[in-house]
LOZA-425829 format. One record per residue: y, z, x of N, C-alpha, C, CB in turn. Coordinates in nm, 4 decimals. Last residue first. Glycine has a CB too. Layout:
# LOZA-425829
Y;Z;X;Y;Z;X;Y;Z;X;Y;Z;X .
...
This chain:
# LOZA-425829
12.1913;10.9860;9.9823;12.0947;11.0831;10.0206;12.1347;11.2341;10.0940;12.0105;11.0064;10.1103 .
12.3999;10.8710;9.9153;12.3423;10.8954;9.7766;12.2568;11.0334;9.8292;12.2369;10.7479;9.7035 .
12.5181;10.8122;10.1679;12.6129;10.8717;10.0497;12.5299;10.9273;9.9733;12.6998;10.7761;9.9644 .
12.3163;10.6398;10.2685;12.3200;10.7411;10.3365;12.3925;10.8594;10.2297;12.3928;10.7036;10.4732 .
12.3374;10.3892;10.0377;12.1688;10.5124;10.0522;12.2326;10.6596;10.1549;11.9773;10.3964;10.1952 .
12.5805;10.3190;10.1568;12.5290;10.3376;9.9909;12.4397;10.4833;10.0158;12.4045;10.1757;9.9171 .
12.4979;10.2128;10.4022;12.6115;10.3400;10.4242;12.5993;10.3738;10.2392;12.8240;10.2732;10.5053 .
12.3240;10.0245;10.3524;12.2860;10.1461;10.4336;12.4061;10.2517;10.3703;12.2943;10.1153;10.6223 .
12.3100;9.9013;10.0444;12.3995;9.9080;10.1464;12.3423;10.0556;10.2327;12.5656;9.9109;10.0784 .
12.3101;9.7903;9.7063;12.1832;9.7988;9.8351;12.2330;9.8296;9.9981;12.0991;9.6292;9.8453 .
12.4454;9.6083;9.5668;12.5291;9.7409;9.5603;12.4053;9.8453;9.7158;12.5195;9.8310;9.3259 .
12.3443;9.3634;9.5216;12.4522;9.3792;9.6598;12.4934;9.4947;9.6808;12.5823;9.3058;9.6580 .
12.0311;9.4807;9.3835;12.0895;9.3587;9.4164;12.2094;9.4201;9.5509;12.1653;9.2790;9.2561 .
12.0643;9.7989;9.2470;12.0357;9.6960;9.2705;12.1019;9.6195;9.3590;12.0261;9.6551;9.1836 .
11.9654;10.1735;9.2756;12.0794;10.0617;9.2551;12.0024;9.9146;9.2952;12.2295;10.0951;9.3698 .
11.9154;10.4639;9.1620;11.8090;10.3724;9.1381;11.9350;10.2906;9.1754;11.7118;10.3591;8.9864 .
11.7816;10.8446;9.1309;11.8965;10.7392;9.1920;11.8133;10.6063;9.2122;11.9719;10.7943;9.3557 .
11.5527;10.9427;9.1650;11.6981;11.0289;9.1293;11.8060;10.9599;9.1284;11.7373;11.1368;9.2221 .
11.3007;10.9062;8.8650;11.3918;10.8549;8.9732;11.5483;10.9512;8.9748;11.4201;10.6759;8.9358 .
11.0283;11.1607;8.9896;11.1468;11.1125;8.8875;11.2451;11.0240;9.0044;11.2466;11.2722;8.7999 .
10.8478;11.3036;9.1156;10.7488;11.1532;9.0551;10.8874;11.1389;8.9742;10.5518;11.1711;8.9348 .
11.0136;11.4492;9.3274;10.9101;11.5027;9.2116;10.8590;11.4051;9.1280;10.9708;11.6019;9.1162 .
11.2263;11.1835;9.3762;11.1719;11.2895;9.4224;11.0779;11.3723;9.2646;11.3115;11.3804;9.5021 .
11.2902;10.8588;9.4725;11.2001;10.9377;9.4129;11.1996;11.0956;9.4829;11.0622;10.8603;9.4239 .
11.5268;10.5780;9.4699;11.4959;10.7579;9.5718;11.4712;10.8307;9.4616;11.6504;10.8552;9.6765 .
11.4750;10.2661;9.4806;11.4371;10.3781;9.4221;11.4871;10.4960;9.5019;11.2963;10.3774;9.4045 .
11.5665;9.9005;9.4287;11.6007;10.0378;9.5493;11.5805;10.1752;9.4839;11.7799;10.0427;9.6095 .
11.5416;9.5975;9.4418;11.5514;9.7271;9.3922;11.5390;9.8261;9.4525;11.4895;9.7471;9.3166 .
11.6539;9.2145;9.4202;11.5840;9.4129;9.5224;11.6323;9.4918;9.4731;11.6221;9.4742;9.6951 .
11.4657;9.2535;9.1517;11.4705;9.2643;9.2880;11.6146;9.1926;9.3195;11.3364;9.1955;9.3594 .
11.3888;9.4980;8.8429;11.4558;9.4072;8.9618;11.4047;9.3957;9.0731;11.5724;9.4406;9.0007 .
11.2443;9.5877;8.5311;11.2157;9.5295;8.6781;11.3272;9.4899;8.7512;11.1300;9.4100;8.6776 .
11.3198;9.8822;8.3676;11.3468;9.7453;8.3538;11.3489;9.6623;8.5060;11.4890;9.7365;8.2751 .
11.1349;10.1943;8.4069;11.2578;10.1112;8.4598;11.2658;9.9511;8.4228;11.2560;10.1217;8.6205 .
10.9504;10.3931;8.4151;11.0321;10.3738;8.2860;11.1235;10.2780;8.2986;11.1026;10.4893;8.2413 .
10.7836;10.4219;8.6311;10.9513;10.4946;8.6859;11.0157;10.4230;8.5276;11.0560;10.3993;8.8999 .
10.5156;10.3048;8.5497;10.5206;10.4355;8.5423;10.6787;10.4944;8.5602;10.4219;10.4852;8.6472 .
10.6512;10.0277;8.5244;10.6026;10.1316;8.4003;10.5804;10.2713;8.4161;10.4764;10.0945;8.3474 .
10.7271;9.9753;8.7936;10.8093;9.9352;8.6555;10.7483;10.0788;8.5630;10.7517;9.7413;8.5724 .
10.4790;9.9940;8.9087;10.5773;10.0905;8.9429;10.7139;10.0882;8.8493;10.6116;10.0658;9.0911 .
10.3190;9.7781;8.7763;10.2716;9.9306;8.7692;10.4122;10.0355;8.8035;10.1338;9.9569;8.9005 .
10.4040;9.5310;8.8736;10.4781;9.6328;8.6918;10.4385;9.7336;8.6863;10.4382;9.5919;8.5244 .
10.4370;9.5719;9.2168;10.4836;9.5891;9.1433;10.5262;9.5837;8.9678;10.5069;9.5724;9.2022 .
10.1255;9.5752;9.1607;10.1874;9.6609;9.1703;10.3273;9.6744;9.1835;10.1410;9.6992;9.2335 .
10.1357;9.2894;9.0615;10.0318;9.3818;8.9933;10.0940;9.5259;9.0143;9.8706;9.3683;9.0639 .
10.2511;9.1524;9.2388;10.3006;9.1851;9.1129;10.1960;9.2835;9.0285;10.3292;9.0493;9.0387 .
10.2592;9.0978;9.5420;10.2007;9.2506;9.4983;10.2270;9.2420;9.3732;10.2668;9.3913;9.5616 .
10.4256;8.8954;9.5735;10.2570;8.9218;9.6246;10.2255;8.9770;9.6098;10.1970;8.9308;9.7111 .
10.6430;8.9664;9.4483;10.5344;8.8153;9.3835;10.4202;8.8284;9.4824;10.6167;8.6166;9.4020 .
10.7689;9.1887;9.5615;10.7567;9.1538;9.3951;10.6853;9.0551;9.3523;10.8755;9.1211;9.3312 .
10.6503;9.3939;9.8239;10.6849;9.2194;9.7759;10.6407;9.2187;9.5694;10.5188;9.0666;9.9054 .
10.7467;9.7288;9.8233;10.6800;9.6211;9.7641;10.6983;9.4974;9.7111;10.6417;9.6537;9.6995 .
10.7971;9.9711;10.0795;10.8672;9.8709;9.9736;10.7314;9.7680;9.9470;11.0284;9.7750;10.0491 .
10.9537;10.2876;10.1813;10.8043;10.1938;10.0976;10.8657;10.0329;10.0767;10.7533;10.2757;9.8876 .
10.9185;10.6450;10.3486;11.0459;10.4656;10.2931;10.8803;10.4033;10.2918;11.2266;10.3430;10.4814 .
11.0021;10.9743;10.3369;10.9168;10.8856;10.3016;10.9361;10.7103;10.2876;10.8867;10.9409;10.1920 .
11.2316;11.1291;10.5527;11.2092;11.0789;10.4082;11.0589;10.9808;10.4038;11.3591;10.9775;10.3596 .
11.3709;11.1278;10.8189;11.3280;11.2718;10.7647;11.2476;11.2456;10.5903;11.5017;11.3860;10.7541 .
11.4478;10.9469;10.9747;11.2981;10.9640;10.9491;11.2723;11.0884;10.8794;11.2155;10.9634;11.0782 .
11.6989;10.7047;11.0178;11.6762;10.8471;10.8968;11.5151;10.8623;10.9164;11.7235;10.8037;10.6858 .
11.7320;10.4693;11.1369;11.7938;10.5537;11.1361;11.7894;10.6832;11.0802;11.8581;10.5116;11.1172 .
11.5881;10.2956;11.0025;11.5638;10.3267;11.1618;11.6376;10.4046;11.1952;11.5763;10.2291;11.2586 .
11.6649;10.3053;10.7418;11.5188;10.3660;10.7858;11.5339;10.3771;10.9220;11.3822;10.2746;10.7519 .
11.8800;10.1714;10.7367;11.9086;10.2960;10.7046;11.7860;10.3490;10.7644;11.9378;10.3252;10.5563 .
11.7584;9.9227;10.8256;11.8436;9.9601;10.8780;11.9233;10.1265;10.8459;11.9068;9.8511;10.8599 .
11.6100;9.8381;10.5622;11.5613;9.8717;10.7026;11.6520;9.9573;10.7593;11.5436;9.7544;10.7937 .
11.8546;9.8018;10.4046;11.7258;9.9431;10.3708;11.7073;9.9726;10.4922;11.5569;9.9128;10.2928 .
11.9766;9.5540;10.4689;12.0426;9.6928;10.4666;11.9257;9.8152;10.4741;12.1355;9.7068;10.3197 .
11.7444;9.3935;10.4741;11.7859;9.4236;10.6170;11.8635;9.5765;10.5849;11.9004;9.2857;10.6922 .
11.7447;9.3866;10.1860;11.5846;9.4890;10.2547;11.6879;9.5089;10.3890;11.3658;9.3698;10.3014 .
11.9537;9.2428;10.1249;11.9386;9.4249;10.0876;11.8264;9.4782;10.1699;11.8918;9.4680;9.9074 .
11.9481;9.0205;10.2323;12.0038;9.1133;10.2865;12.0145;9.2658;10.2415;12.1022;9.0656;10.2981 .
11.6642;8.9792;10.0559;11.6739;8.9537;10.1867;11.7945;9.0290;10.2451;11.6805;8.8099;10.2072 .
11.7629;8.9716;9.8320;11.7223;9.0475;9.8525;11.6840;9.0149;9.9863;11.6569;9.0812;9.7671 .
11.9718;8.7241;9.8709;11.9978;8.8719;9.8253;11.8925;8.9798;9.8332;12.0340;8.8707;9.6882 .
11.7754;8.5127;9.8509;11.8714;8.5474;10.0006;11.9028;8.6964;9.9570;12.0478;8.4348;10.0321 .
11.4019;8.5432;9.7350;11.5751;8.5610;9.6929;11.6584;8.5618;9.8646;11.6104;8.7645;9.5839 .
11.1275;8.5729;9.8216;11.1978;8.4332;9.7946;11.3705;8.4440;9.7418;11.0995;8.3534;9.6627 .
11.0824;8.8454;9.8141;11.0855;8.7313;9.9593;11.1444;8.6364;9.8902;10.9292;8.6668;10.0416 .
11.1577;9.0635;9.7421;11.1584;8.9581;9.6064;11.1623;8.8867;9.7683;11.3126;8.9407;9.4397 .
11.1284;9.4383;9.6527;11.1773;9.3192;9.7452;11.1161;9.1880;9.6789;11.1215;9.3365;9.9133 .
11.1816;9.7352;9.6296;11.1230;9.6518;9.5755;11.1368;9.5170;9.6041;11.1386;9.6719;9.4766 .
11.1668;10.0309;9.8125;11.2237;9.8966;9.7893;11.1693;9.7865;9.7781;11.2916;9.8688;9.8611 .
11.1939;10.3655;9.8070;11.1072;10.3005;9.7313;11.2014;10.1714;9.7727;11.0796;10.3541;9.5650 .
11.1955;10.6583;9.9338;11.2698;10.5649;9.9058;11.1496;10.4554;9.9058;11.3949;10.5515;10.0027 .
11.1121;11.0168;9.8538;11.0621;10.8546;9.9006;11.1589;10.7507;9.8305;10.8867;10.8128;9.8434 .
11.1566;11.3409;9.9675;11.2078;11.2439;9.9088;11.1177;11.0680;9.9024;11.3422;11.2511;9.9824 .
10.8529;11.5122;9.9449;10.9150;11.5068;10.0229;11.0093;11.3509;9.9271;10.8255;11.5106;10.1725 .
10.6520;11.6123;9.7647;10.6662;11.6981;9.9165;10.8241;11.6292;9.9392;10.5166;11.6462;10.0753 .
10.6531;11.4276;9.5469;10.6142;11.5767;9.4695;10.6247;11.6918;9.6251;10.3992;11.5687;9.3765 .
10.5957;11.1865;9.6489;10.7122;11.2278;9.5835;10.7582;11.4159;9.6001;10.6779;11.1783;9.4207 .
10.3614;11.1357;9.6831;10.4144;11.2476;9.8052;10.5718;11.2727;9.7448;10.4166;11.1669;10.0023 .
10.2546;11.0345;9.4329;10.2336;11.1820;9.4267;10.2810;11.2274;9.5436;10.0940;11.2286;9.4063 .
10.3617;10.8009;9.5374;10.4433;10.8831;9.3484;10.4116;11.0193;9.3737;10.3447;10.8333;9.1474 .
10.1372;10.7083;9.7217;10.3299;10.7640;9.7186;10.3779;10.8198;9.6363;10.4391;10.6740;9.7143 .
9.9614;10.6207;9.5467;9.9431;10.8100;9.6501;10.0723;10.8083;9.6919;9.8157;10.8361;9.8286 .
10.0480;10.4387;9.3876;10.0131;10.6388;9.3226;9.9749;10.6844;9.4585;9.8382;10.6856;9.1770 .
10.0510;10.2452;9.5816;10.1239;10.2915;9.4574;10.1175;10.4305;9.3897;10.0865;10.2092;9.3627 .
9.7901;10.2693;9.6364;9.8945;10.2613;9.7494;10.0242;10.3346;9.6613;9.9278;10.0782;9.8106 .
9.6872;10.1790;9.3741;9.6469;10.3044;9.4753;9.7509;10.3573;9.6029;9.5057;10.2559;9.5523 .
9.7594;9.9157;9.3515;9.8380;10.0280;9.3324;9.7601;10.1982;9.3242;9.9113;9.9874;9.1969 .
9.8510;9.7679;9.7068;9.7739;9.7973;9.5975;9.8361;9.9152;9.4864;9.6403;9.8398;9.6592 .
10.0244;9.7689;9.8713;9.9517;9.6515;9.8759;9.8689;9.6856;9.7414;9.8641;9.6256;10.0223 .
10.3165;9.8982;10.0211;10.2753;9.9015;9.9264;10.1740;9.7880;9.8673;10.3704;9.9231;9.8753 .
10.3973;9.8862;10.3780;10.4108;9.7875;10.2485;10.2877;9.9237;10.1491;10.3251;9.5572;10.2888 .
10.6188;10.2150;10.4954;10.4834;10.1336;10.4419;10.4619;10.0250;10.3590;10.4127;10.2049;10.3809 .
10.7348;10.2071;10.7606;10.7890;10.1651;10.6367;10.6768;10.1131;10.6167;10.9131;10.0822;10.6209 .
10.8354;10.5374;10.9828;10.6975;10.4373;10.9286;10.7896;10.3791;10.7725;10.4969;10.5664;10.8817 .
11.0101;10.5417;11.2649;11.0188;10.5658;11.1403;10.9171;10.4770;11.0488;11.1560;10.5488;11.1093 .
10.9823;10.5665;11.5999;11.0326;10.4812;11.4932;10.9740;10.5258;11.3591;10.9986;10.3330;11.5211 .
C-alpha cells in the first residue's frame, strides 16, 4: 500500500518541498470540518491506492495551521481547502480546488 504522510510540522513541511527536487509529490490540503473537502480527500485517497510511483501528503488546515501558511507562502499560493498540489522541483505544476479534486482529474493531470 502506498504511504500518505500527514504533514505535522513544518519540518515535515520542508523535507517534502525538498523530495520535490527526486520525485513528483502530491500535496492535499484538507479542512476536516468542510463535507467538500471530505469528498475531495476520499477522491485523493483513492488515486493514492492506486498510483505508488509519486510522493502523496496532506495537511489538516486547522490542526496544522502553522504549517499549513508555511506551505501557502513558500508555493506563492492564496490558501484553500481542499487543495490539491503536484510539486515537482519545489514548483507548483498543477494546483485545483474544492469539486474539480477527482481521482480520474489527478490521473489526466499526472
Amino acid at each position: 500500500m502506498t504511504q500518505l504522510n500527514e504533514l505535522k510540522t513544518e519540518q515535515d513541511w520542508n523535507d517534502l518541498y525538498e523530495q520535490s527536487q527526486q520525485k513528483k509529490v502530491l500535496l492535499f490540503k484538507h479542512s476536516t470540518q468542510c463535507p467538500v473537502s471530505a469528498e475531495a480527500f476520499e477522491e485523493f485517497q483513492a488515486f493514492v491506492e492506486e498510483n505508488s510511483d509519486h510522493t502523496y501528503a496532506y495537511v489538516k488546515v486547522i490542526e496544522s495551521r502553522p504549517v499549513s501558511n508555511q506551505i501557502a507562502e513558500d508555493l506563492n499560493t492564496v490558501h484553500k481547502s481542499p487543495q490539491l498540489f503536484i510539486l515537482e522541483n519545489k514548483e507548483v505544476k498543477w494546483t485545483e480546488s474544492h469539486w474539480n479534486i477527482k481521482k480520474k482529474t489527478i490521473a489526466e493531470v499526472i
